[in-house]
N, C-alpha and C positions, 0 to 999 in steps of 0.2 A: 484194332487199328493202332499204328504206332505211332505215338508221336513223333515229330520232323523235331531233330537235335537241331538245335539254332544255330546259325553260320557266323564265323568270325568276319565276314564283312563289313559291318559298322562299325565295330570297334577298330580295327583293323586298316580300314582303306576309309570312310565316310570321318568319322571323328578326325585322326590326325589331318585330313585335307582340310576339314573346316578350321582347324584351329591353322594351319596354315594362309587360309586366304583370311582368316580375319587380323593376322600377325601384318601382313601383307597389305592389309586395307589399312590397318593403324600407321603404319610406317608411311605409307604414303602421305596419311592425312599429317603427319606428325612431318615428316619432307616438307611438303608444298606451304604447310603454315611456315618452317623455317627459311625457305628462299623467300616467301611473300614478307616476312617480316624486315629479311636482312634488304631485302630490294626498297624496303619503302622509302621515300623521301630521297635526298640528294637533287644535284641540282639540275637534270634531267626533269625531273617532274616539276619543276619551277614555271609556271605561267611564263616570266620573263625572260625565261633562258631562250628559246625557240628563235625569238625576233633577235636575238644578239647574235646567236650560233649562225641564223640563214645570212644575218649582215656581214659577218667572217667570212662565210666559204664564195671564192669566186676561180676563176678557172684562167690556169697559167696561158701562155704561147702556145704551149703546146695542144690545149685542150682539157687536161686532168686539172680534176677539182684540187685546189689548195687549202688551205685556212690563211685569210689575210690578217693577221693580230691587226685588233683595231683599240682604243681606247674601252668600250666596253668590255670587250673579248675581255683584256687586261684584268678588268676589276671583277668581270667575273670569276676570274683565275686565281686573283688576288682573295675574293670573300669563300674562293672553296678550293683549300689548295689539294685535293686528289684529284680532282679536274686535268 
């Protein structure tokens, strides 16, 4: 009986695909930590921002929502200037 000559298909098409999706799955995980980091904090996730931002926004003549500066608004603008 003769022995079956082994196929170049694992080396060939299974190895560099695995090393592709785990290239792929690092990069990801290494992405989403970097947006979750660069995201964290500001003044968006402030407990007190919410109730200052909703007393701002009120709606002209016409209908469309505006931002009314109010004295909060101000000093919240004031304590984060990329706001």
């Amino acid at each position: 009986m003769k022995t079956r000559q082994p196929t170049l298909k694992r080396p060939l098409i299974v190895q560099p695909l695995l090393v592709q999706l785990a290239t792929l799955a690092i990069g990801f995980a290494v992405l989403t930590a970097l947006l979750l980091r660069l995201d964290s904090g500001g003044a968006i996730t402030q407990e007190d921002f919410a109730p200052v931002a909703a007393a701002s926004v009120v709606r002209d003549a016409a209908g469309r929502l505006v931002i009314r500066p109010t004295d909060a608004l101000r000093e919240a603008q004031h304590e984060t200037p990329s706001f």
